[in-house]
Each structure stands twice: as C-alpha cells, then as structure tokens.
Predicted model as a PDB file, atoms N, CA, C, CB and O in Angstrom, pLDDT in the B-factor column:
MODEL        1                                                                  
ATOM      1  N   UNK A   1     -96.799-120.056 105.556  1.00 47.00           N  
ATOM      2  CA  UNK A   1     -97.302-118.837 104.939  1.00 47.00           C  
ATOM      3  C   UNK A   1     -98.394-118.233 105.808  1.00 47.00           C  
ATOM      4  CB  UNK A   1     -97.831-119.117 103.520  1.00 47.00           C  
ATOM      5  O   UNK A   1     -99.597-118.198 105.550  1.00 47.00           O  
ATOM      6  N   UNK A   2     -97.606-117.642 107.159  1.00 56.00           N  
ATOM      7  CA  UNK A   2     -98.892-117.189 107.776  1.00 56.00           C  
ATOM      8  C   UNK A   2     -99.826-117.916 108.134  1.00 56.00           C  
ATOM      9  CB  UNK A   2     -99.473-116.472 107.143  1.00 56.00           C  
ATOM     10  O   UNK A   2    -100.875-117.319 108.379  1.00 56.00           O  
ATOM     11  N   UNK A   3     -99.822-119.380 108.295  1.00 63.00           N  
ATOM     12  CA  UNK A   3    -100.879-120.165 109.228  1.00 63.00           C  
ATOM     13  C   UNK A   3    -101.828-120.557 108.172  1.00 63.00           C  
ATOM     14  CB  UNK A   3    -101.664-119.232 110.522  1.00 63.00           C  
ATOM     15  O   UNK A   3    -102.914-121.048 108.481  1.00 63.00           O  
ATOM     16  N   UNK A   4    -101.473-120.365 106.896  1.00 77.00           N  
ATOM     17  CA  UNK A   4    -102.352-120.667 105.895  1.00 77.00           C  
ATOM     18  C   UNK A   4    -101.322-122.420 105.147  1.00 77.00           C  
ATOM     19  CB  UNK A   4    -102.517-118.908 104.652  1.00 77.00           C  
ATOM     20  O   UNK A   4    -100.130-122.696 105.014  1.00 77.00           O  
ATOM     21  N   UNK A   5    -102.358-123.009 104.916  1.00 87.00           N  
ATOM     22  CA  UNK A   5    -101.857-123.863 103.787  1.00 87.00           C  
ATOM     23  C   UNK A   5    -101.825-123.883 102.771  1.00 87.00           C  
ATOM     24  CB  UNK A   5    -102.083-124.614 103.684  1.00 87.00           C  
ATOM     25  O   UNK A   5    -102.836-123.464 102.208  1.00 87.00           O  
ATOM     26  N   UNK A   6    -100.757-124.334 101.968  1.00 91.00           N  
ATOM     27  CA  UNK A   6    -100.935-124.356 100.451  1.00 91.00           C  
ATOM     28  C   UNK A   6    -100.571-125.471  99.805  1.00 91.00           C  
ATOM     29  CB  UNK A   6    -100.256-123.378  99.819  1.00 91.00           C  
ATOM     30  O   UNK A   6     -99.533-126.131  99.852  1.00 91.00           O  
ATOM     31  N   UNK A   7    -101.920-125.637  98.977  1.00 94.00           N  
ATOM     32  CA  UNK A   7    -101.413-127.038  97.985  1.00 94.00           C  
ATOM     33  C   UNK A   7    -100.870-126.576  96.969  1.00 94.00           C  
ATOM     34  CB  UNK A   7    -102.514-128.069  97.392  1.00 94.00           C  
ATOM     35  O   UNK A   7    -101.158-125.467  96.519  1.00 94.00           O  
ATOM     36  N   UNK A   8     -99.735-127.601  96.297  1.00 95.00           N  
ATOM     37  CA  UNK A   8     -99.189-127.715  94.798  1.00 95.00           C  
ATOM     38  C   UNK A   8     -99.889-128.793  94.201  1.00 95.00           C  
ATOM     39  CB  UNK A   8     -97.599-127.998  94.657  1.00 95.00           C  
ATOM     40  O   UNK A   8    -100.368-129.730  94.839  1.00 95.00           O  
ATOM     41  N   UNK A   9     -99.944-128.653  92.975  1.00 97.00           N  
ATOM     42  CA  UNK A   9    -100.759-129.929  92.529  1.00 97.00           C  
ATOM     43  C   UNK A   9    -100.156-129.807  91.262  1.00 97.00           C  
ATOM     44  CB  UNK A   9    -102.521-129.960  92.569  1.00 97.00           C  
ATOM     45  O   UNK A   9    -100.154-128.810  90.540  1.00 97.00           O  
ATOM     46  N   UNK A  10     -99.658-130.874  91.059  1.00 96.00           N  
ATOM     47  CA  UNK A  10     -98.940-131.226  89.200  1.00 96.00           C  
ATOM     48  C   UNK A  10     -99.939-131.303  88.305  1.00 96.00           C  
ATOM     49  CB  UNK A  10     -98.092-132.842  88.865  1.00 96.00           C  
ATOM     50  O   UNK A  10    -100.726-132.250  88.320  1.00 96.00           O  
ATOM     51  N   UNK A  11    -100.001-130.517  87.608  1.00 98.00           N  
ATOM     52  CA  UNK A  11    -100.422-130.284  86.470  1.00 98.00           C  
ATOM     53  C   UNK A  11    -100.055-131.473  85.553  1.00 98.00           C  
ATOM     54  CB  UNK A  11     -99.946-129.041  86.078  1.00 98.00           C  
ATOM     55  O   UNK A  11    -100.669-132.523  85.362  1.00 98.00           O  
ATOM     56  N   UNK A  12     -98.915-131.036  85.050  1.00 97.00           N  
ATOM     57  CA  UNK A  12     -98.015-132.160  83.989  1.00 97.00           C  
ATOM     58  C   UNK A  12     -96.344-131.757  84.182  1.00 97.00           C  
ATOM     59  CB  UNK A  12     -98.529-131.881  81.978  1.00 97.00           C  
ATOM     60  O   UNK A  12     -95.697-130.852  84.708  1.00 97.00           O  
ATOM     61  N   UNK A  13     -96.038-133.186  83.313  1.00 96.00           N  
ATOM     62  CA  UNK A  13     -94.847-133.071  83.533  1.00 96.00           C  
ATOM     63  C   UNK A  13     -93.849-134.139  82.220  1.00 96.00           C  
ATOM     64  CB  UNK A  13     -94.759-133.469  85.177  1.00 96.00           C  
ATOM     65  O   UNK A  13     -94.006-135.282  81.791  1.00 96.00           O  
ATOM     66  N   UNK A  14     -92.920-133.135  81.967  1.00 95.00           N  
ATOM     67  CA  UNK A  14     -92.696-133.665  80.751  1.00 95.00           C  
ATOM     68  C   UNK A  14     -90.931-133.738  81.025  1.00 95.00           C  
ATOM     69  CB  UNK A  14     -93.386-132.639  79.377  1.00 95.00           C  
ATOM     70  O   UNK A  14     -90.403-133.601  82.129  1.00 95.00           O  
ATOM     71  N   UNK A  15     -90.132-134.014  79.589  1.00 94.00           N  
ATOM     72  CA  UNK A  15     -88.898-134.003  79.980  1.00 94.00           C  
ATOM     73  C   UNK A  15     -88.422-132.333  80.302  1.00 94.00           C  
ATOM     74  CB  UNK A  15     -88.076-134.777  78.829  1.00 94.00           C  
ATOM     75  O   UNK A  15     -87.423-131.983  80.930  1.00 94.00           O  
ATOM     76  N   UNK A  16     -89.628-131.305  79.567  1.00 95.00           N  
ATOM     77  CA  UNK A  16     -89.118-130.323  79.533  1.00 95.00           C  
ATOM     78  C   UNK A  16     -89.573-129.220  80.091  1.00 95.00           C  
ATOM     79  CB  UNK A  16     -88.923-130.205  78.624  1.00 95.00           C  
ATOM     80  O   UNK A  16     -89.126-128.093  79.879  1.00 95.00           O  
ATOM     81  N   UNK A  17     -90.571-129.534  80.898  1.00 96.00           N  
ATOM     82  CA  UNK A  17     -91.503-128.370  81.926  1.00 96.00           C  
ATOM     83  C   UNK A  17     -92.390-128.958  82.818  1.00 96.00           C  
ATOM     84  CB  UNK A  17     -92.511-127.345  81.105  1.00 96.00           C  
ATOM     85  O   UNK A  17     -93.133-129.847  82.401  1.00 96.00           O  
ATOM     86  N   UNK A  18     -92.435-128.590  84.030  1.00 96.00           N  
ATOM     87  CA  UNK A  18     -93.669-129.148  85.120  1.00 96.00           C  
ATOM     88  C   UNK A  18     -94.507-127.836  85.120  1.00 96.00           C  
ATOM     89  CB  UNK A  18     -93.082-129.643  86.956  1.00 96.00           C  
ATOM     90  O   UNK A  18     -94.098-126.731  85.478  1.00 96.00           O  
ATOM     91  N   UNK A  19     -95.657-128.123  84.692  1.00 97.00           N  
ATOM     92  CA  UNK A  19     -96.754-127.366  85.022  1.00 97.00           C  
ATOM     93  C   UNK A  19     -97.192-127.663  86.362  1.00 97.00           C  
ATOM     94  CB  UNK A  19     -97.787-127.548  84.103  1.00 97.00           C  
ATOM     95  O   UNK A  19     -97.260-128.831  86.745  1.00 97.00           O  
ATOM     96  N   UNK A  20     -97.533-126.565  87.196  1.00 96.00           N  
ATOM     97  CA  UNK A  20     -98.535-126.775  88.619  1.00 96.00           C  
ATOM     98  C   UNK A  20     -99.495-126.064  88.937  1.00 96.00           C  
ATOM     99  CB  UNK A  20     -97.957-126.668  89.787  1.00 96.00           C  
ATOM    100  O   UNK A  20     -99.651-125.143  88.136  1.00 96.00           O  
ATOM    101  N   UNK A  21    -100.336-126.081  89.895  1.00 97.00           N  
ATOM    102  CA  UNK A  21    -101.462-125.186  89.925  1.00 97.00           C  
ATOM    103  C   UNK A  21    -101.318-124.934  92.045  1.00 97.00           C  
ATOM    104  CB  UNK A  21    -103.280-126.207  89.037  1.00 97.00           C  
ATOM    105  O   UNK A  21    -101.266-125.836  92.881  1.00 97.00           O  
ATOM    106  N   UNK A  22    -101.304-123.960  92.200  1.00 96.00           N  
ATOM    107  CA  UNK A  22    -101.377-123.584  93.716  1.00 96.00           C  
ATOM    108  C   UNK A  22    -102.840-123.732  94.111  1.00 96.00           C  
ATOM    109  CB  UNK A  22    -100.846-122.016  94.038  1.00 96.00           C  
ATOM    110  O   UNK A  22    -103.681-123.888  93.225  1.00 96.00           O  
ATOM    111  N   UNK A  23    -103.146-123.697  95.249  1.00 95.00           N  
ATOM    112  CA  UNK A  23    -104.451-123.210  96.141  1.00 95.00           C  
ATOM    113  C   UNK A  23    -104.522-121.832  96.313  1.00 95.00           C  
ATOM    114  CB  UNK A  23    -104.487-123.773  97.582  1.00 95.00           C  
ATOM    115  O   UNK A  23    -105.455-121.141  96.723  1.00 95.00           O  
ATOM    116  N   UNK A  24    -103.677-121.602  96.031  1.00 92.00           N  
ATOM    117  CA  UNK A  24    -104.035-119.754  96.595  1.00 92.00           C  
ATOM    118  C   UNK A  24    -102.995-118.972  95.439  1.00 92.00           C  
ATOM    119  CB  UNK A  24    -103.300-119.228  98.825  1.00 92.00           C  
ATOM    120  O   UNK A  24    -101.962-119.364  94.896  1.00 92.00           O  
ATOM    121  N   UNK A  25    -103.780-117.666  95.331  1.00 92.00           N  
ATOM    122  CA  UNK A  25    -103.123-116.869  93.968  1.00 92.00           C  
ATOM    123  C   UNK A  25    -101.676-116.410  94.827  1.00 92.00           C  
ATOM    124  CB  UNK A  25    -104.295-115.186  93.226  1.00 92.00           C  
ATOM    125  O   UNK A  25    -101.541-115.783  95.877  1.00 92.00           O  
ATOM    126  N   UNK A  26    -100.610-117.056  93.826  1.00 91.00           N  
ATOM    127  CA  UNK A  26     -99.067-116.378  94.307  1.00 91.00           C  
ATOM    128  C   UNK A  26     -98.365-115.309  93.339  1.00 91.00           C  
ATOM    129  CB  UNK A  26     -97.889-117.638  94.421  1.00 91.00           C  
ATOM    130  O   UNK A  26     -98.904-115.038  92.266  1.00 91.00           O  
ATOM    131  N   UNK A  27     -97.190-114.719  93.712  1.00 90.00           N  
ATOM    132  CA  UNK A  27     -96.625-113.890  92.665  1.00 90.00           C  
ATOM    133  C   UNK A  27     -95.213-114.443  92.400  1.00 90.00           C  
ATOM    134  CB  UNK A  27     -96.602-112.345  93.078  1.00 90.00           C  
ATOM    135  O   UNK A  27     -94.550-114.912  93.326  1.00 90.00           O  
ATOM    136  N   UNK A  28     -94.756-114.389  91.140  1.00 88.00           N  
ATOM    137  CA  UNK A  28     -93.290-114.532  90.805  1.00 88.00           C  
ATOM    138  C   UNK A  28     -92.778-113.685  91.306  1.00 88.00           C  
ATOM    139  CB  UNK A  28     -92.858-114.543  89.578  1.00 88.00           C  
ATOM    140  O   UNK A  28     -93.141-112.521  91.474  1.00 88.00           O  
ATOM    141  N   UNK A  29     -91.649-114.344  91.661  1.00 79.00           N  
ATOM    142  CA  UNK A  29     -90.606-112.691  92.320  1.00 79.00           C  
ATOM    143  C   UNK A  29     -90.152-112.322  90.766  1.00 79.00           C  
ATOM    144  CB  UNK A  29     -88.621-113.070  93.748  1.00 79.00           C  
ATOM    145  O   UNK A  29     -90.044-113.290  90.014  1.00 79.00           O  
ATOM    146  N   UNK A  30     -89.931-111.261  90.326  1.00 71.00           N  
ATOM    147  CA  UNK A  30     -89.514-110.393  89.417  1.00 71.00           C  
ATOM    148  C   UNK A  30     -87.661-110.467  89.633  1.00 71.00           C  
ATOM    149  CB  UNK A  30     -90.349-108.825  89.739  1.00 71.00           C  
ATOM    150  O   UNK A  30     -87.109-110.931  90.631  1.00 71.00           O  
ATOM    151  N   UNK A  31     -87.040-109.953  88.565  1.00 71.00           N  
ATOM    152  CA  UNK A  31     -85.818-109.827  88.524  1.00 71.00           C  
ATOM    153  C   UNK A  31     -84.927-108.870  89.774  1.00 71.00           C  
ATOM    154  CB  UNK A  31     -85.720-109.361  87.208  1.00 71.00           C  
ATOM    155  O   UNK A  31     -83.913-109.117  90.426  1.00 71.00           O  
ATOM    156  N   UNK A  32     -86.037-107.469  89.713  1.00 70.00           N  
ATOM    157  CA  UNK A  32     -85.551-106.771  91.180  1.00 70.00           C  
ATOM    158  C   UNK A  32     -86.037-107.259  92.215  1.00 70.00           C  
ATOM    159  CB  UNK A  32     -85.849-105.403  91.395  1.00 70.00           C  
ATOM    160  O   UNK A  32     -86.081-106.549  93.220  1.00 70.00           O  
ATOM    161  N   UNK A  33     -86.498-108.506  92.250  1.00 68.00           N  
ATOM    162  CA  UNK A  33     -87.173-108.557  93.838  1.00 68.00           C  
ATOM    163  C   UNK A  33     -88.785-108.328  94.474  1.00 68.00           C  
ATOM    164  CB  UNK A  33     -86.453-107.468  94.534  1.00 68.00           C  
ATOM    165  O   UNK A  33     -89.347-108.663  95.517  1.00 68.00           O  
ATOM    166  N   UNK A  34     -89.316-107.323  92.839  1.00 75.00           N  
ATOM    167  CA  UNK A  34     -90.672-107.238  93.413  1.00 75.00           C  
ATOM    168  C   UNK A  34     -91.219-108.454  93.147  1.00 75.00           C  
ATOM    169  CB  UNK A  34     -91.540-106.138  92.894  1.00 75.00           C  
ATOM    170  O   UNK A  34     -90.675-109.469  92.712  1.00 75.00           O  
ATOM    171  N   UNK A  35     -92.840-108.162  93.585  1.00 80.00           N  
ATOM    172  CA  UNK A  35     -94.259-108.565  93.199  1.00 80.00           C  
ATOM    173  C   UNK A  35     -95.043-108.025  92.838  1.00 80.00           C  
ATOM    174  CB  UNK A  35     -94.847-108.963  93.807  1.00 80.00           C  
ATOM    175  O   UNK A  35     -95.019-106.794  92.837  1.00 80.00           O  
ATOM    176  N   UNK A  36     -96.211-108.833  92.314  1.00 83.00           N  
ATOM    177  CA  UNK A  36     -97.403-108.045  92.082  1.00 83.00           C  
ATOM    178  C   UNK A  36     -98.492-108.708  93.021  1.00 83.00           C  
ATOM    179  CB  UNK A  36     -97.833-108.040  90.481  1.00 83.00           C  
ATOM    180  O   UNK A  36     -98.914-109.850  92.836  1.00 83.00           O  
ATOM    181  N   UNK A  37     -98.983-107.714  94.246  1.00 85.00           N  
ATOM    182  CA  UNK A  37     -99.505-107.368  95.002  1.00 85.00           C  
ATOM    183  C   UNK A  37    -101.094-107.784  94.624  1.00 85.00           C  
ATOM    184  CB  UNK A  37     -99.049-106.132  95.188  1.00 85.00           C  
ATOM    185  O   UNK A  37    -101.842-108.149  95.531  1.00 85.00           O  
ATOM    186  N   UNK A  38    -101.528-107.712  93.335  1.00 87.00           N  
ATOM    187  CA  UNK A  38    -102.467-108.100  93.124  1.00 87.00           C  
ATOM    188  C   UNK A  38    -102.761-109.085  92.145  1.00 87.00           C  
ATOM    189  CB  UNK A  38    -102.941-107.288  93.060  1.00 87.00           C  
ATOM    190  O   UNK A  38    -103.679-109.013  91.328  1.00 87.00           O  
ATOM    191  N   UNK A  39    -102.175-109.744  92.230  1.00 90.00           N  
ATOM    192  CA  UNK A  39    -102.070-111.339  91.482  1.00 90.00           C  
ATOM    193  C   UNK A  39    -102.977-112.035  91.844  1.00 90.00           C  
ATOM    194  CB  UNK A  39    -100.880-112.242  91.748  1.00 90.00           C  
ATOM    195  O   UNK A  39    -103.303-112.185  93.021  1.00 90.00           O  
ATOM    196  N   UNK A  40    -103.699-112.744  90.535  1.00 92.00           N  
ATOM    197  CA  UNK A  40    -104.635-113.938  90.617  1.00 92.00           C  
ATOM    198  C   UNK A  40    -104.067-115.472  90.280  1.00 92.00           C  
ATOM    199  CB  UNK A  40    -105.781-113.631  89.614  1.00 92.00           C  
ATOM    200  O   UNK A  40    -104.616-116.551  90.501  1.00 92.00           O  
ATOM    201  N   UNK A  41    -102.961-115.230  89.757  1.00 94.00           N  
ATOM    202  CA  UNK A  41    -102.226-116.101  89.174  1.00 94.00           C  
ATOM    203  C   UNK A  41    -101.989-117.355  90.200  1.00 94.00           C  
ATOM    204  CB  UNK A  41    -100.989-115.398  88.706  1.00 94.00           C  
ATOM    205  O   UNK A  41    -101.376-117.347  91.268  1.00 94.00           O  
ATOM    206  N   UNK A  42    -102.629-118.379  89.583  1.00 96.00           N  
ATOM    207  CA  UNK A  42    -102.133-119.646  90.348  1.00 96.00           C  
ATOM    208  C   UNK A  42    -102.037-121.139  89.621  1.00 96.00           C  
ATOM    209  CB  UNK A  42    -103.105-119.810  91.535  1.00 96.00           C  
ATOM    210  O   UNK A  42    -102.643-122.144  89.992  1.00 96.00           O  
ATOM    211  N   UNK A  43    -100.951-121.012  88.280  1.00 96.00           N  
ATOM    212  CA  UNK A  43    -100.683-121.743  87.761  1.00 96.00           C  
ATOM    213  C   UNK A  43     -99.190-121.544  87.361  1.00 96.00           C  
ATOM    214  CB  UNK A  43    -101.569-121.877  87.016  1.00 96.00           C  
ATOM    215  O   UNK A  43     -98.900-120.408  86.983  1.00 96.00           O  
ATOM    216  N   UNK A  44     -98.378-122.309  87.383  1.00 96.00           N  
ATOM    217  CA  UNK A  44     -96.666-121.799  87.098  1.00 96.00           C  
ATOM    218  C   UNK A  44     -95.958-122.716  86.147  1.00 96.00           C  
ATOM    219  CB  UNK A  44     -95.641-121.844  88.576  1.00 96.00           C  
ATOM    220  O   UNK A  44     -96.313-123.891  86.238  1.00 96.00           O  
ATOM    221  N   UNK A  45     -95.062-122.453  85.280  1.00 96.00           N  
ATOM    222  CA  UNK A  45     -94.176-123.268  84.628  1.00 96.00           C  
ATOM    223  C   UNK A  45     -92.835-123.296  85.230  1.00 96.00           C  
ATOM    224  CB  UNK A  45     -94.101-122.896  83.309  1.00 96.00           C  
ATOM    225  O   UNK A  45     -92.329-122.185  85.382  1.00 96.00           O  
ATOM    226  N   UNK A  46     -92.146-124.309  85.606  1.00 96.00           N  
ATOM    227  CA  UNK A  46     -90.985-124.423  85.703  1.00 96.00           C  
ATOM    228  C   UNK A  46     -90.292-125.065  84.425  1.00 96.00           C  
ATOM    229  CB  UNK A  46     -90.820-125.045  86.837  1.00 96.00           C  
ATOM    230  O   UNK A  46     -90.771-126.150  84.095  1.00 96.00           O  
ATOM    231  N   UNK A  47     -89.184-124.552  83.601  1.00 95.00           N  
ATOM    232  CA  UNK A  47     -88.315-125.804  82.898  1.00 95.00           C  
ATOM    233  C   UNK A  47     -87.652-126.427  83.515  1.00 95.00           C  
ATOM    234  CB  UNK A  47     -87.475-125.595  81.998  1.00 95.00           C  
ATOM    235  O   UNK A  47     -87.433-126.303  84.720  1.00 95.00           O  
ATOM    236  N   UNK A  48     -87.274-127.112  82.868  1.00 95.00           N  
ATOM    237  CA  UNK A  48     -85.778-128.301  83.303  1.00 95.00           C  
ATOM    238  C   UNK A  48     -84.979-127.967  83.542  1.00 95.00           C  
ATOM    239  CB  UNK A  48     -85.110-129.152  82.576  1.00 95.00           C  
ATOM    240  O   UNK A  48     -84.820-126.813  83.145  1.00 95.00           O  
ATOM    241  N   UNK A  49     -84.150-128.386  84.104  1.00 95.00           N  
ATOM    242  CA  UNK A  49     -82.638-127.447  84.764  1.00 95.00           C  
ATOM    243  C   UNK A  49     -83.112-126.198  85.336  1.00 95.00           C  
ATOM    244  CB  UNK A  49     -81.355-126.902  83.468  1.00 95.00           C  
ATOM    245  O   UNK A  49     -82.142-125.440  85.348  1.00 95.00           O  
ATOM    246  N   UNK A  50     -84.095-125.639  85.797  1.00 94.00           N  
ATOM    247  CA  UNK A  50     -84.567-124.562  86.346  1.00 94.00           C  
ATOM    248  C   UNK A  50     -85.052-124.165  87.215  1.00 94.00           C  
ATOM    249  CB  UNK A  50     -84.992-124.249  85.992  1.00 94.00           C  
ATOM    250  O   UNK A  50     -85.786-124.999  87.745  1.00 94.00           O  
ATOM    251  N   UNK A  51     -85.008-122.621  88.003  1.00 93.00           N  
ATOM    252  CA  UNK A  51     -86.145-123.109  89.021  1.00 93.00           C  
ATOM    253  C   UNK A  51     -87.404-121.738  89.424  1.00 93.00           C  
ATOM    254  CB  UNK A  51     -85.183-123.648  90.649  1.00 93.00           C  
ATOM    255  O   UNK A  51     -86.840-120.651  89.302  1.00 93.00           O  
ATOM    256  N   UNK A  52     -87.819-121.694  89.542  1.00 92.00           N  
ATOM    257  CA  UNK A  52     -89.260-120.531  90.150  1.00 92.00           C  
ATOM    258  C   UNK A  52     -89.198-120.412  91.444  1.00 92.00           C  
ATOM    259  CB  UNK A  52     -90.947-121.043  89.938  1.00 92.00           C  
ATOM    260  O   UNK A  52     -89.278-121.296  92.297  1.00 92.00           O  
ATOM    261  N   UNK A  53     -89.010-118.960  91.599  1.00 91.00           N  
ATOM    262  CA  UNK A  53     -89.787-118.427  92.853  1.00 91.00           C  
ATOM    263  C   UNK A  53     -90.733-117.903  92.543  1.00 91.00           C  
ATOM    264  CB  UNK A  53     -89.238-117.577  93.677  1.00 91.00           C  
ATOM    265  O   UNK A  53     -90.918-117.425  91.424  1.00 91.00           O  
ATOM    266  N   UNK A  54     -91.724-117.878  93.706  1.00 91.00           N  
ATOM    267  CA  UNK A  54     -92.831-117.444  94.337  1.00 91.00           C  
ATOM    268  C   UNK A  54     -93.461-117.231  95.063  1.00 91.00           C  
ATOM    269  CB  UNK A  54     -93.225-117.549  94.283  1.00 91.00           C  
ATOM    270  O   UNK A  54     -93.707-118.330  95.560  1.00 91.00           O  
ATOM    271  N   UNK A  55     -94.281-116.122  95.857  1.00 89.00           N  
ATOM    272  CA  UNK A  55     -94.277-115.860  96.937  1.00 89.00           C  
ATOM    273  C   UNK A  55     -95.804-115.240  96.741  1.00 89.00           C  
ATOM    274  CB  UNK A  55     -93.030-115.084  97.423  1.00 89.00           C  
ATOM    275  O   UNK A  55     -96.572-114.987  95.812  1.00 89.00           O  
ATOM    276  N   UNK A  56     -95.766-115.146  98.336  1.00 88.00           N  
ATOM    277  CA  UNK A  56     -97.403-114.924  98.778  1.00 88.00           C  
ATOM    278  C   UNK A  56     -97.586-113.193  98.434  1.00 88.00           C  
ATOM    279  CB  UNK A  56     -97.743-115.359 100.841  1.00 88.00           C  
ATOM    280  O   UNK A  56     -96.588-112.483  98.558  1.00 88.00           O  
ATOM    281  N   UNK A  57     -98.773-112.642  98.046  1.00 86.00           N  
ATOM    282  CA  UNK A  57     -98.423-111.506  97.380  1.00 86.00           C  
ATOM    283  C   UNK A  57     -98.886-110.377  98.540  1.00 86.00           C  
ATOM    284  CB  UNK A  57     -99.180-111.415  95.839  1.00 86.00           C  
ATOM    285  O   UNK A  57     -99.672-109.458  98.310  1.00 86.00           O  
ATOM    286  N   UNK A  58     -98.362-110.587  99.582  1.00 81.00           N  
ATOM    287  CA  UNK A  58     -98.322-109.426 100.718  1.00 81.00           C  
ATOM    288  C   UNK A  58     -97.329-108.939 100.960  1.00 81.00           C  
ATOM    289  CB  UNK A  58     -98.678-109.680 101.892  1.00 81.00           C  
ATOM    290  O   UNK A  58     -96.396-109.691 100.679  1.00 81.00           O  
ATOM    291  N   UNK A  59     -96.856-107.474 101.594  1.00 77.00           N  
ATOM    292  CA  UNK A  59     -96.079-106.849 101.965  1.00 77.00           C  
ATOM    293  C   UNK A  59     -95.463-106.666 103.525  1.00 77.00           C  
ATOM    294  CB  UNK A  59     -96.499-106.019 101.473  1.00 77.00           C  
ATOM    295  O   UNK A  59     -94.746-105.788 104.005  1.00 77.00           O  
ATOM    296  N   UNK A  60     -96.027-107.815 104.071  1.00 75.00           N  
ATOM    297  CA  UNK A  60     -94.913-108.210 105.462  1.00 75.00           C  
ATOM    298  C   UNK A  60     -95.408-109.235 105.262  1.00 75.00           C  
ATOM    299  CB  UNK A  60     -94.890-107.608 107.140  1.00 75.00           C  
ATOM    300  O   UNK A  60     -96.271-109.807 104.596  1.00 75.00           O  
ATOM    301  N   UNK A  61     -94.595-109.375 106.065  1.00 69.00           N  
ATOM    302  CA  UNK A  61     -94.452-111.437 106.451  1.00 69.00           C  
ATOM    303  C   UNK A  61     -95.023-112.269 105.445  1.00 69.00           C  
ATOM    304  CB  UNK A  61     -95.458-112.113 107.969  1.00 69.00           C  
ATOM    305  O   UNK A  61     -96.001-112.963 105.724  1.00 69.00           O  
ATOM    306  N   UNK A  62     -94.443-112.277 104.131  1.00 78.00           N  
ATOM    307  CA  UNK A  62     -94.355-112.724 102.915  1.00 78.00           C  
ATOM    308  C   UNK A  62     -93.817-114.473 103.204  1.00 78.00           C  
ATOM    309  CB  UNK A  62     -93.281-111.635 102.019  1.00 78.00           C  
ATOM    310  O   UNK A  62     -92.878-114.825 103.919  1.00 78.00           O  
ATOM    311  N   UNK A  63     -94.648-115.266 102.483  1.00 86.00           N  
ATOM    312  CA  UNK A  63     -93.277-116.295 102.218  1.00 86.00           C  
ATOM    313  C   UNK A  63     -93.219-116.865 100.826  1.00 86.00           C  
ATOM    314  CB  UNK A  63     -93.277-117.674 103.240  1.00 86.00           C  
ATOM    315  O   UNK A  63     -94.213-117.106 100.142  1.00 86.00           O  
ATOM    316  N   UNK A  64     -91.804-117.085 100.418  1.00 87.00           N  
ATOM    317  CA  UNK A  64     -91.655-117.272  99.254  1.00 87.00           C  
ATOM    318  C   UNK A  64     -90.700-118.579  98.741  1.00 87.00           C  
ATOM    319  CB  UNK A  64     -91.255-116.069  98.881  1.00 87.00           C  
ATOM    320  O   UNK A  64     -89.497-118.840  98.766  1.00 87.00           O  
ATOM    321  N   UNK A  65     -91.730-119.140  98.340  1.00 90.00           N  
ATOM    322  CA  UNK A  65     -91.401-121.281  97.848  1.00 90.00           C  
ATOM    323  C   UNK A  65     -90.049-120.805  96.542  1.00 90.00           C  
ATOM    324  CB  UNK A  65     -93.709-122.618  96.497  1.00 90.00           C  
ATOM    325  O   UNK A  65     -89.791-119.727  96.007  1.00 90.00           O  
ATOM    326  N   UNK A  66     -89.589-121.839  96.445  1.00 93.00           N  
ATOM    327  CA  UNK A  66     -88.424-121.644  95.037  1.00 93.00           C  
ATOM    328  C   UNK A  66     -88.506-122.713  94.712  1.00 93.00           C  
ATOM    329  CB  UNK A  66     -86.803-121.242  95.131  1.00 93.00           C  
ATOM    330  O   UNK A  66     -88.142-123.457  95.623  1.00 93.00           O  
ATOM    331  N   UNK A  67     -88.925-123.425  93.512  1.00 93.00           N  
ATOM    332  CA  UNK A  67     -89.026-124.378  93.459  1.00 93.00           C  
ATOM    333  C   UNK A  67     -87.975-125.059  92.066  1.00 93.00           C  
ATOM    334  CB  UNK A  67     -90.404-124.437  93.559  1.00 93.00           C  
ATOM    335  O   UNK A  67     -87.793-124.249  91.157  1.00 93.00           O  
ATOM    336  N   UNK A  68     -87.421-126.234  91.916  1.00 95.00           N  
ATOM    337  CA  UNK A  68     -86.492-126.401  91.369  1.00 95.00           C  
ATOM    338  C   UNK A  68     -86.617-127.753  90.749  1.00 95.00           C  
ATOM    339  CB  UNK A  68     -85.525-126.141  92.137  1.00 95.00           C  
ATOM    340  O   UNK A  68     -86.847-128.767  91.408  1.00 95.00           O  
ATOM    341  N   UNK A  69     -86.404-127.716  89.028  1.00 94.00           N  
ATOM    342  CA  UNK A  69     -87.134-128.926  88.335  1.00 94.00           C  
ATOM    343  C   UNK A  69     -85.764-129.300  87.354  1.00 94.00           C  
ATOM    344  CB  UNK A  69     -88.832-128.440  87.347  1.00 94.00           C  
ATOM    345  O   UNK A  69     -85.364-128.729  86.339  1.00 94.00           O  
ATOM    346  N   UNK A  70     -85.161-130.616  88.156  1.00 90.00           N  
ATOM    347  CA  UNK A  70     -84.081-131.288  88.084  1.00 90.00           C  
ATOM    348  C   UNK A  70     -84.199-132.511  87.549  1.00 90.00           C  
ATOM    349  CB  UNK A  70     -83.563-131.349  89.146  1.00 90.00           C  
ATOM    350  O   UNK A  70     -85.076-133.285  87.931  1.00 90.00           O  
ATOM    351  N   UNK A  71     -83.084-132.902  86.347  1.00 75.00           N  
ATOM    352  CA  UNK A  71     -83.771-134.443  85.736  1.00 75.00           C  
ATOM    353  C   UNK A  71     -83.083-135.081  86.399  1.00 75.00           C  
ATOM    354  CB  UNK A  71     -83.709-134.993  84.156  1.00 75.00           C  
ATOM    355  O   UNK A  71     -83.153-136.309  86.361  1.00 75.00           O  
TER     356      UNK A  71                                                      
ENDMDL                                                                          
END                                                                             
C-alpha cells in the first residue's frame, strides 16, 4: 500500500463473524466500486462464508485487501 504498512489485528472471532481493527483508516469498496475518500473507519466485520473488501482511501495507486472468513 504505497510503502506503507498495515496491521490487522483480530478483534474477535466467533462461529459467526471476525471482528478486526486496521492501523490505518480504510474504505469498503461499495457495490459500484466506489469509496469514501474520507474515511476514519478502521474496524470491519466479516461473516462466515463471506468476504470484505477494502481499500486504502486514495484515488491513484489505491490498494485493496479482500479478505475472506471460511469455516
């Protein structure tokens, strides 16, 4: 992500959601593809059988984790 690091850190984790918390504020990608550009947000739910994207909330050279919570 641009020469930057980022931690995930488990929150919790159950049969039915992993909570996590980032180092740095990210954005969900949205259904069309956006973001929000000005996101503080740096805590996420994934369910089970499911998965989250998220991405760094800039407009070039973006990168965007997907993360996927499988029993």
């Amino acid at each position: 992500s641009m020469g930057q690091d980022i931690a995930f850190t488990v929150l919790s984790v159950t049969s039915r959601k992993l909570r996590l918390r980032t180092s740095t504020a990210l954005s969900e990608r949205e259904e069309g593809g956006g973001i929000d550009l000005r996101t503080d947000q740096d805590t996420f739910t994934v369910r089970a059988g499911g998965s989250l994207s998220i991405t760094t909330p800039t407009m070039d050279a973006g990168t965007t984790f997907t993360l996927r919570y499988e029993e």
